[in-house]
PASEBA-1860 file (N, C-alpha, C; in nm, 3 decimals):
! residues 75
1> XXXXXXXX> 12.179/14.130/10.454/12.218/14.173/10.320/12.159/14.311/10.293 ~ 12.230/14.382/10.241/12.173/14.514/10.158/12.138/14.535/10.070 ~ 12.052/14.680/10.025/12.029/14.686/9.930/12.099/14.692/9.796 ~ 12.224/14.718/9.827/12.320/14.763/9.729/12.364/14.556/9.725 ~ 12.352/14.508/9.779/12.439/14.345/9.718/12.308/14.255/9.701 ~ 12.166/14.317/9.719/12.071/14.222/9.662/12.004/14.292/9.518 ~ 12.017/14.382/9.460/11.979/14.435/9.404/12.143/14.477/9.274 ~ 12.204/14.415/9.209/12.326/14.483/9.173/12.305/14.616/9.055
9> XXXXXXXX> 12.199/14.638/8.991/12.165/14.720/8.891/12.110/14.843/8.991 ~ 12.058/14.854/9.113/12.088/14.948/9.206/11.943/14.933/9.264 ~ 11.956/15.084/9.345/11.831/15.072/9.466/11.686/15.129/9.377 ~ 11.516/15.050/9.357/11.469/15.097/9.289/11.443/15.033/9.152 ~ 11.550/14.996/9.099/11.555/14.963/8.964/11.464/14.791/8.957 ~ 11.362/14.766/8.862/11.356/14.611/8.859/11.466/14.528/8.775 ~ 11.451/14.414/8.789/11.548/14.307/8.746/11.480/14.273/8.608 ~ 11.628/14.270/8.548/11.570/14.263/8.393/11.557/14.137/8.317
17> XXXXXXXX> 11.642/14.005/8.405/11.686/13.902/8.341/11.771/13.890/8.283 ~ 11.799/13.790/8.191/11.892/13.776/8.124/11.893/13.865/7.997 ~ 12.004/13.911/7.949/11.972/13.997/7.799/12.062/13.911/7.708 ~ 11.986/13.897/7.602/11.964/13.819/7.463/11.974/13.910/7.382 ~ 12.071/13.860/7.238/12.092/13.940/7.158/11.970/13.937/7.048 ~ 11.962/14.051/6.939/11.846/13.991/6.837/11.866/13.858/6.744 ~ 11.957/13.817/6.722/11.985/13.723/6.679/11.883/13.574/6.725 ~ 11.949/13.536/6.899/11.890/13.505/6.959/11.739/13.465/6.990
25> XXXXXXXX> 11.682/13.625/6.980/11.521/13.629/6.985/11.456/13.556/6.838 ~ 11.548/13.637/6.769/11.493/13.595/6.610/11.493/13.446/6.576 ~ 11.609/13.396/6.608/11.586/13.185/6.618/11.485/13.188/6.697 ~ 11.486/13.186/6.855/11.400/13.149/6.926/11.187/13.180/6.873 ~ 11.199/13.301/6.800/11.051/13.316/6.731/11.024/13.296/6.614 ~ 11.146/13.210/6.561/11.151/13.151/6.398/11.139/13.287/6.324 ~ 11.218/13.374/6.324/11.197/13.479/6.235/11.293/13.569/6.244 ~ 11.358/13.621/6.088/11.461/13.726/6.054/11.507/13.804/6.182
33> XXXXXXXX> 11.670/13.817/6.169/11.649/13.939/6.251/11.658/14.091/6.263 ~ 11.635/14.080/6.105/11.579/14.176/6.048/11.436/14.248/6.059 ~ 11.373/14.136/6.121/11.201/14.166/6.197/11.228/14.189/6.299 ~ 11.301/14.177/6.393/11.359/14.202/6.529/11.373/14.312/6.555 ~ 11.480/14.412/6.454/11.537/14.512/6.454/11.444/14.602/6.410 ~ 11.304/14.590/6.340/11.214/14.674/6.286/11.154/14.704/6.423 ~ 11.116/14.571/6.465/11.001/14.598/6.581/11.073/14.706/6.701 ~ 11.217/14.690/6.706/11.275/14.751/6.804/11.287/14.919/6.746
41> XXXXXXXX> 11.325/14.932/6.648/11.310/15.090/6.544/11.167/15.126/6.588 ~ 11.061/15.054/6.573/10.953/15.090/6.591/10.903/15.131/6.700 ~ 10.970/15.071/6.845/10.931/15.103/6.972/10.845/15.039/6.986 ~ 10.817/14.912/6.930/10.738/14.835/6.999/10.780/14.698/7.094 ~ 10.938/14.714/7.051/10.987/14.571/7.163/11.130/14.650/7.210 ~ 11.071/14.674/7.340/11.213/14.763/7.399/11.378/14.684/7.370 ~ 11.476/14.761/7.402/11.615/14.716/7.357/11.659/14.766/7.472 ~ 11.795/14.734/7.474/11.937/14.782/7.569/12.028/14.838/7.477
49> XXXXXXXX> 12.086/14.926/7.475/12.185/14.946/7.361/12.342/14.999/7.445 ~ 12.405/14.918/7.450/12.532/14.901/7.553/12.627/14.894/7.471 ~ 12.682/15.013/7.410/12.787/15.073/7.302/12.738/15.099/7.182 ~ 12.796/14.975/7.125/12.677/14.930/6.981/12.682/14.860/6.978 ~ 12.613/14.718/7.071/12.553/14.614/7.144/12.399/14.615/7.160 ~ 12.351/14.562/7.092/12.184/14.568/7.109/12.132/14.463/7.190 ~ 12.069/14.456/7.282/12.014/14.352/7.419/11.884/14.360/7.440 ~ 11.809/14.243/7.453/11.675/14.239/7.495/11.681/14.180/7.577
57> XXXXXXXX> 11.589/14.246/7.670/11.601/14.130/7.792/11.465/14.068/7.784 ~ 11.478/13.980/7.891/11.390/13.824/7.879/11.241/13.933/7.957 ~ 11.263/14.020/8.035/11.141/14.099/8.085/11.065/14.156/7.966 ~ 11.142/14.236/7.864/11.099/14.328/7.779/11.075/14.223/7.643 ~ 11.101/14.072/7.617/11.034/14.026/7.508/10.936/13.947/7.544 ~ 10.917/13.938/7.712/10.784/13.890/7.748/10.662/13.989/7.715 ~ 10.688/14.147/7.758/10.613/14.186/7.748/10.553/14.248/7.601 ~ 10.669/14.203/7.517/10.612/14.239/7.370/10.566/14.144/7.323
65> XXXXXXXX> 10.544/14.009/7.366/10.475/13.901/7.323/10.313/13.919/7.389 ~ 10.338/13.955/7.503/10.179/13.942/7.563/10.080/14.086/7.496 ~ 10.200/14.203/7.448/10.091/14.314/7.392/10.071/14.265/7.271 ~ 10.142/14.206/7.175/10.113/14.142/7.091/10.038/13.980/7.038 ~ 9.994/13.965/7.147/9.885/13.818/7.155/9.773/13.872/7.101 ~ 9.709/13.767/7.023/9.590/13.738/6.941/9.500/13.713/7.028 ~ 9.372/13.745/6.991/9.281/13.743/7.137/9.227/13.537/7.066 ~ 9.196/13.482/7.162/9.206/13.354/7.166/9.021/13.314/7.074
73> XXX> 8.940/13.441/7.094/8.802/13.414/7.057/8.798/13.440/6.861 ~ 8.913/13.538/6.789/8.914/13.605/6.704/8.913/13.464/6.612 ~ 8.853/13.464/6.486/8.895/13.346/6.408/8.909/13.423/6.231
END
């Protein structure tokens, strides 16, 4: 197999997962998705924007959950 048919987003690039709309994210974290769309304005939870199609992928709301974790000692 090659690189070009194991890789379809191309040579280089990582795999993004599945992309989820804000809607989506916003049920799944019990919250507006109107908070969704701030955090993404803000640059703090990356997007896809594929026309005027907004996409998160499952890579980029992992990693805005883990910069955004509460440290476990804080009370």
């Amino acid at each position: 197999m090659n690189s070009q048919t194991s890789n379809p987003i191309g040579p280089g690039s990582r795999r993004i997962g599945k992309l989820r709309t804000v809607d989506e994210y916003a049920d799944l974290w019990g919250v507006s998705p109107r908070t969704v769309q701030r955090q993404i304005k803000s640059g703090a939870l990356r997007a896809h924007r594929i026309g005027r199609l907004v996409r998160i992928s499952d890579a980029d709301a992992a990693a805005f959950l883990n910069k955004n974790r509460e440290n476990e000692g804080d009370d």
